[in-house]
C-alpha positions as CSV (number, residue, x, y, z in Angstrom):
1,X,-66.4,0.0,56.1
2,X,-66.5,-2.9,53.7
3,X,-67.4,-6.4,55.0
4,X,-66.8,-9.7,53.0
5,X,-69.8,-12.4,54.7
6,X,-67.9,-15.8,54.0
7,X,-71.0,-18.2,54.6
8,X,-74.6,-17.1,54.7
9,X,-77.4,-19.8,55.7
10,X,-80.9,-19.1,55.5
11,X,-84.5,-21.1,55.5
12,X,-85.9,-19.1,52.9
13,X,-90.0,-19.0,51.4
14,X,-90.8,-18.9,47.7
15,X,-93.4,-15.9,49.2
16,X,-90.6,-13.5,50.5
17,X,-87.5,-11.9,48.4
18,X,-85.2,-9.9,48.3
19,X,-83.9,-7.7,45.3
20,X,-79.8,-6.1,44.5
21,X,-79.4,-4.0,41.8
22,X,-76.1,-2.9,40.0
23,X,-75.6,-1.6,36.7
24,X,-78.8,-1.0,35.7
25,X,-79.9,-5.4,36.3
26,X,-82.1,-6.1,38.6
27,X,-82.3,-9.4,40.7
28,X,-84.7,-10.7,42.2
29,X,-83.9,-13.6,44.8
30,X,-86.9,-16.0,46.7
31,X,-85.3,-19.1,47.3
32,X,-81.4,-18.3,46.7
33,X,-79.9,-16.1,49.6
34,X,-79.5,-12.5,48.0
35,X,-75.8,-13.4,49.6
36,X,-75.2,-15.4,46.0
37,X,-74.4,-11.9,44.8
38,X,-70.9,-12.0,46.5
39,X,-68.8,-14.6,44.7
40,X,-66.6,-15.7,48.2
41,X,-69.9,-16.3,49.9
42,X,-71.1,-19.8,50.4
43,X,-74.5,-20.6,50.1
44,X,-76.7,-23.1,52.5
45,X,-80.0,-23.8,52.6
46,X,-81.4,-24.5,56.2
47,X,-83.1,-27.7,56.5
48,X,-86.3,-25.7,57.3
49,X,-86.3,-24.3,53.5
50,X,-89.2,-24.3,51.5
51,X,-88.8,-25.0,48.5
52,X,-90.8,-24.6,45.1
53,X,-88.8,-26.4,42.4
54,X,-90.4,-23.9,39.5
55,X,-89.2,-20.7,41.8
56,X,-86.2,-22.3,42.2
57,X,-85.3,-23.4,38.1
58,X,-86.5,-19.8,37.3
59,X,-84.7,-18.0,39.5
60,X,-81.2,-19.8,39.0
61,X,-82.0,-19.2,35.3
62,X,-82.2,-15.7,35.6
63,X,-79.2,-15.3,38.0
64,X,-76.7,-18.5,36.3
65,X,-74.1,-15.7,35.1
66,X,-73.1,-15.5,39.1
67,X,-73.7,-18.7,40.1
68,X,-71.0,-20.3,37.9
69,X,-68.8,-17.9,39.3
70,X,-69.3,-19.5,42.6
71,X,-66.4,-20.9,44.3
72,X,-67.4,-24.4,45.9
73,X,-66.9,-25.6,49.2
């Protein structure tokens, strides 16, 4: 059965991650939800969020290509 998560909210740590792989890329996500991987999925961070600003530049860096896709609430 395939789900579609609609808004995912999470207080997320520049220490933990979690990776998605397809097509051979591998992402690695610390302090965006993993979530950001489904383009109908809105993101929140939680107000308890940690968050390091150079974990944070680098990792939308690496992962811009789906972000843009993003629709916006």
């Amino acid at each position: 059965m395939k789900k579609n998560i609609y808004v995912a909210i999470a207080n997320c740590m520049p220490n933990a991650g979690h990776t998605f792989s397809k097509g051979g890329k591998k992402r690695v996500f610390r302090s965006i939800l993993v979530s950001a991987v489904n383009e109908n999925t809105i993101l929140f961070m939680g107000a308890g969020t940690v968050i390091d600003m150079d974990v944070l530049e680098k990792e939308y860096e690496n992962n811009k290509d789906i972000l843009l896709r993003k629709k916006r609430c």
